[in-house]
C-alpha positions in Angstrom: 98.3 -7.0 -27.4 100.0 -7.2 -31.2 98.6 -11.0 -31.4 95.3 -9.8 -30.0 95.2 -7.3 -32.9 96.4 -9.8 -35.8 94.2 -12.1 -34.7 91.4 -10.0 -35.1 92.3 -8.4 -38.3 92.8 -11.8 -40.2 89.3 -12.8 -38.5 87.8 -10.0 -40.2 89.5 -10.5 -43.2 88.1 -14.4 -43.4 84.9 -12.6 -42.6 85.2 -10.9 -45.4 86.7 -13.4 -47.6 83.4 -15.9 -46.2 80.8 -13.8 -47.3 82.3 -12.8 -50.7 82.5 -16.3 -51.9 79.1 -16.8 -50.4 77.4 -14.0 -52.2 80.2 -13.4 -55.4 81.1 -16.6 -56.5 78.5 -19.2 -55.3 77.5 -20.0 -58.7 80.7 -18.9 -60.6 83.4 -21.2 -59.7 82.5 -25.0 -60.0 82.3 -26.9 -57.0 85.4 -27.9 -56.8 87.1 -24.9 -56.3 84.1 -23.5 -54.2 84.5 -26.2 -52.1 88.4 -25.3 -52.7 87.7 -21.7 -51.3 85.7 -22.3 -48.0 88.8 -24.9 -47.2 90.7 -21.7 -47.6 88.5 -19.4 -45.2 87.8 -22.5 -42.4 91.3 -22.7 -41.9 91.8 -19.1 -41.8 89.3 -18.9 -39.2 90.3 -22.1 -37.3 94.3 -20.3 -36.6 93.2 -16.8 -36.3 91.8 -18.2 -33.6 95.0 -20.1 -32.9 96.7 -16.6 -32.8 93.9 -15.5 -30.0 95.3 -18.8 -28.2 98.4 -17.3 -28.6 98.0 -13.9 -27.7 96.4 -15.6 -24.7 99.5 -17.9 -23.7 101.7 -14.6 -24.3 99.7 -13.0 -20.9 101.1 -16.0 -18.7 104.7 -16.8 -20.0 107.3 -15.8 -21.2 108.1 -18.8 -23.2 109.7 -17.8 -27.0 107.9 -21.2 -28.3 104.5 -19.0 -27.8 105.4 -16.1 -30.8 107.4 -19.2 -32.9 104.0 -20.5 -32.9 101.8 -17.3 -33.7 104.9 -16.8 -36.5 104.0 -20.2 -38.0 100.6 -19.5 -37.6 100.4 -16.6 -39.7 103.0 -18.3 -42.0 100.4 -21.2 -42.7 97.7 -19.0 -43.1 99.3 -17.2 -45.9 100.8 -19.9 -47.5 97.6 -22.8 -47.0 94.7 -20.6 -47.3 96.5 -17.7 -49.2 97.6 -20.9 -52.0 94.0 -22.0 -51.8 92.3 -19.0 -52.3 94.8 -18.3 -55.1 94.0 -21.7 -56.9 89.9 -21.6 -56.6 90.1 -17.7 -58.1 92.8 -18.6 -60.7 92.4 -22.3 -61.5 96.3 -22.1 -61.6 96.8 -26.0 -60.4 100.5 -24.4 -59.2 99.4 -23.1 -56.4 98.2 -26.6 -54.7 102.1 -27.2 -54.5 102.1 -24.7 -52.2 99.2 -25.5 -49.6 101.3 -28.4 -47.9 103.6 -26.1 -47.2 101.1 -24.0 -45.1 99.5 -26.9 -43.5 103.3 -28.2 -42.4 103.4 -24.6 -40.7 100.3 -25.3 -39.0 101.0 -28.3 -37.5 104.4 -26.8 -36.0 102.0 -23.9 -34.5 100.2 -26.2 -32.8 103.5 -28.4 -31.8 105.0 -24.9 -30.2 102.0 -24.8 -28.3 101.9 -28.4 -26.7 105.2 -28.1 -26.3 105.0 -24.9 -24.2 106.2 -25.3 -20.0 
C-alpha cells in the first residue's frame, strides 16, 4: 500500500508540474529548456508508474530486489527530473551534472525488476 500511495502522489505532482509548464512557462523559457522541462515531467511520469509496477510486484513476493527498485526509482526521479526541472527554471548549467546520476538510478530500478524470481 505505501508504493501504491507514492506512486500516486508523485503522479499528481508531475500532473501538476505538466500543466504548469504548459500554461506558466510556455512562452517564458526558450525552447531549450522547455523542451528541458517536459524531459523532466515524462520521466517523472514514466517511473511513477514504475513505482505502481512496484507496488504491484510487492503483492506477489517477497523479494527485497522489489523496494531496492522502488528506492532507486524515487532516487532517479529526484535526482534526473528534480536536476532537470532545476536547470530549465534556473538556467544553472550545474545541475545537468546531476541528471546522469538520476538516469544511472533508473536503469538499476528497472535491472532490480528483471532481475526479480
Amino acid at each position: 500500500m505505501l508504493w501504491t500511495k507514492i506512486a500516486s502522489l508523485l503522479m499528481f505532482i508531475a500532473v501538476v508540474l505538466g500543466a504548469f509548464g504548459s500554461h506558466a512557462l510556455r512562452g517564458k523559457l526558450t525552447d531549450y529548456y522547455f523542451d528541458v522541462y517536459k524531459t523532466a515531467v515524462l520521466y517523472q511520469f514514466i517511473h511513477a508508474l514504475g513505482l505502481f509496477v512496484v507496488a504491484y510486484l510487492s503483492t506477489n513476493t517477497q523479494d527485497p530486489k522489489i523496494a531496492l527498485a522502488g528506492i532507486f526509482f524515487i532516487i532517479g526521479i529526484i535526482l534526473f527530473s528534480g536536476s532537470l526541472y532545476m536547470l530549465s527554471l534556473t538556467g544553472i548549467r550545474w545541475f545537468g551534472a546531476i541528471t546522469p546520476l538520476g538516469g544511472l538510478s533508473f536503469l538499476i530500478g528497472w535491472l532490480l525488476i528483471f532481475f526479480i524470481k
